[in-house]
C-alpha positions in Angstrom: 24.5 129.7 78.6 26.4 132.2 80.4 28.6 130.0 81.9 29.6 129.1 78.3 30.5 132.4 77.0 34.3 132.6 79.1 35.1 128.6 77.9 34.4 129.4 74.0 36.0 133.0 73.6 38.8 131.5 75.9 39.7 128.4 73.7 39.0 130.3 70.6 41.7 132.9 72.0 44.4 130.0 73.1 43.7 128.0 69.9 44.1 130.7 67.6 47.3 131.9 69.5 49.2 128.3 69.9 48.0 127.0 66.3 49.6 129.6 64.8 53.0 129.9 66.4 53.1 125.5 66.5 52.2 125.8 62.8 55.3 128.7 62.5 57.7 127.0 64.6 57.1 123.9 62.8 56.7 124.8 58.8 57.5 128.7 58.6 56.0 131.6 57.2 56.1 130.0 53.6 54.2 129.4 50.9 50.7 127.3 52.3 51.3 128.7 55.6 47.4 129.8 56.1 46.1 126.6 54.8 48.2 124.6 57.3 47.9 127.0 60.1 43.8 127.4 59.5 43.7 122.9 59.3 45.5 123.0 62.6 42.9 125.9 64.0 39.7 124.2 63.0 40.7 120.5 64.4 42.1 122.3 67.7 39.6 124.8 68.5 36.2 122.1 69.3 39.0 120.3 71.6 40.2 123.3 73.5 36.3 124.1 73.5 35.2 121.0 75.0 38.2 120.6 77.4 37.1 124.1 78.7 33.8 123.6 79.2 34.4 120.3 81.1 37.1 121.3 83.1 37.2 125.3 83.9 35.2 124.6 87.1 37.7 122.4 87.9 40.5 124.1 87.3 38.9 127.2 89.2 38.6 125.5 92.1 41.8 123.6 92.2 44.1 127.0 91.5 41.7 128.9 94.2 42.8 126.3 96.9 46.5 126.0 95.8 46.5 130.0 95.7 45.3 129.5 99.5 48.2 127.7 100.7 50.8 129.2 98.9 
């Protein structure tokens, strides 16, 4: 469980973050901006969760060895 808790406040923290400035970028401040940023938020967030979970190990290790030889 421990090794959860860095993947889900991580992906929660990108998603939020790039959701909301794609959604801007894309469609403005306007009018329905909170629905259309919040329907891009929910479907993102369980893939950036999932992709975290699977791969942060991975990634880890990988930048730990490429910050060796650099």
């Amino acid at each position: 469980m421990k090794k959860a808790v860095f993947p889900f406040f991580m992906s929660l923290y990108m998603a939020f973050f790039m959701t909301f400035v794609i959604t801007w970028i894309n469609t403005g401040l306007g009018e329905g901006f909170l629905g259309r940023w919040w329907t891009a938020f929910y479907i993102a967030w369980p893939i950036a969760a999932c992709l975290m979970l699977v791969g942060v190990q991975r990634i880890r290790v990988f930048s730990e060895k490429l910050g060796q030889k650099l």
